[in-house]
C-alpha positions in Angstrom: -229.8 42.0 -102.3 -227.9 45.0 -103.1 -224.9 42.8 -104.7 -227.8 40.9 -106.9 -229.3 44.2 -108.3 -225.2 45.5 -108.3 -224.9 42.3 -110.4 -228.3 42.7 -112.5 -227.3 46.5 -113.4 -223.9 45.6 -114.4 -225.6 42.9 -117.0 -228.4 44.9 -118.5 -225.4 47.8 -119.1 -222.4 46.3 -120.5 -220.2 48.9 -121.7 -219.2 48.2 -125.5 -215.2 47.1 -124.9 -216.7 45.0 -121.9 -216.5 41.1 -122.4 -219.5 39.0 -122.4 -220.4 36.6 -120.1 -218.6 34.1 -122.1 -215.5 35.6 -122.6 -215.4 36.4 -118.8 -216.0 32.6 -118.5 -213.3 31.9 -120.9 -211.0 34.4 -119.4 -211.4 33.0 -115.6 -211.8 29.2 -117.3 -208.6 28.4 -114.7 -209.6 29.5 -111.9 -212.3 27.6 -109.6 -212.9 30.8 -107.9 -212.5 33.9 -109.9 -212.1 37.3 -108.1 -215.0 38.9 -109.7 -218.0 37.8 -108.0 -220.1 38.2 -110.8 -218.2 35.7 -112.8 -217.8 33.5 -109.7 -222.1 33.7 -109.8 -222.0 32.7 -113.5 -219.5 30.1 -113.1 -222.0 28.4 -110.1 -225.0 28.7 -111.7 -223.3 26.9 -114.9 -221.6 24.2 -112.6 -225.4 24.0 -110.6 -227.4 23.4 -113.5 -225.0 21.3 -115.3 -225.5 18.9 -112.1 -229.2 19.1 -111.9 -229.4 18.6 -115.8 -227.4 15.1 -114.9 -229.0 13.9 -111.4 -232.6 14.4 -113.9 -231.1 12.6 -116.7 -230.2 9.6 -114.2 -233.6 9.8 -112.2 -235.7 9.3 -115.8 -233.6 6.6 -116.7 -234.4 5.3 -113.3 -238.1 5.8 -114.0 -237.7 3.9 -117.0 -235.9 1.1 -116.1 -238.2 0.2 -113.1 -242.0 -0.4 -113.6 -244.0 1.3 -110.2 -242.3 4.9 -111.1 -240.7 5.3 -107.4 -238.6 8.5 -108.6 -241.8 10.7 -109.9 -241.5 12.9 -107.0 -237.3 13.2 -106.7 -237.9 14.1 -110.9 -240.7 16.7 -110.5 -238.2 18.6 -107.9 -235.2 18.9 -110.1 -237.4 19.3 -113.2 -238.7 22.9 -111.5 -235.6 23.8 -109.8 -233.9 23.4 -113.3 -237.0 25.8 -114.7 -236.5 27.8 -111.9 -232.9 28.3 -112.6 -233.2 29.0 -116.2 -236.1 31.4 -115.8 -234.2 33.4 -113.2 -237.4 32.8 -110.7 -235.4 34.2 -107.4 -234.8 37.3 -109.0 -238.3 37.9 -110.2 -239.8 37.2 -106.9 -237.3 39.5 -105.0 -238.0 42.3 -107.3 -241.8 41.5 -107.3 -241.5 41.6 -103.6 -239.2 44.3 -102.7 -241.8 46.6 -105.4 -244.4 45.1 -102.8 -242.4 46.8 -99.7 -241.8 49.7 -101.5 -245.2 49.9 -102.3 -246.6 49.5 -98.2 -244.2 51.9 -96.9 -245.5 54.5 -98.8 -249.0 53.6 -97.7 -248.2 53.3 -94.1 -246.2 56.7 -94.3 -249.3 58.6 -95.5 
């Protein structure tokens, strides 16, 4: 969690000689596996989300193509894990939930 907030930080701050996220994509384009784990994160989210975008491109063309809609439920789960990816759901919920620890250990320390 530390890494992710490390990683979050270093986002929300970029210095203003620092590359974007694109040209630290286009700088590590090469490499399957950068160094930096922070592009290594980018560059897995991209590749994750470029294969749920396909798997749900095949599954509605499967829901198309055959009448009793057999797929509705495989489509509905990469249709919210694609929203949950784009709207950054984990890291909302871990920061809504480490506030929510925060927030009892004061109460239990009074």
């Amino acid at each position: 969690m530390e890494e992710r907030s490390k990683h979050d930080r270093r986002k929300s701050q970029r210095r203003i000689g620092e590359k974007s996220d694109d040209e630290l994509l286009e700088y590590y384009h090469n490499s399957f596996i950068p160094n930096d784990p922070y592009v290594a994160q980018m560059k897995f989210k991209r590749m994750i989300t470029y294969t749920l975008q396909l798997l749900a491109s095949v599954l509605i063309a499967l829901e198309v193509s055959q009448p009793p809609n057999p797929y509705k439920t495989h489509l509905i789960v990469v249709l919210t894990t694609l929203i949950a990816i784009k709207y950054q759901w984990v890291g909302k919920i871990e920061n809504s939930m480490s506030r929510l620890m925060n927030k009892i250990k004061l109460l239990l320390k009074r």
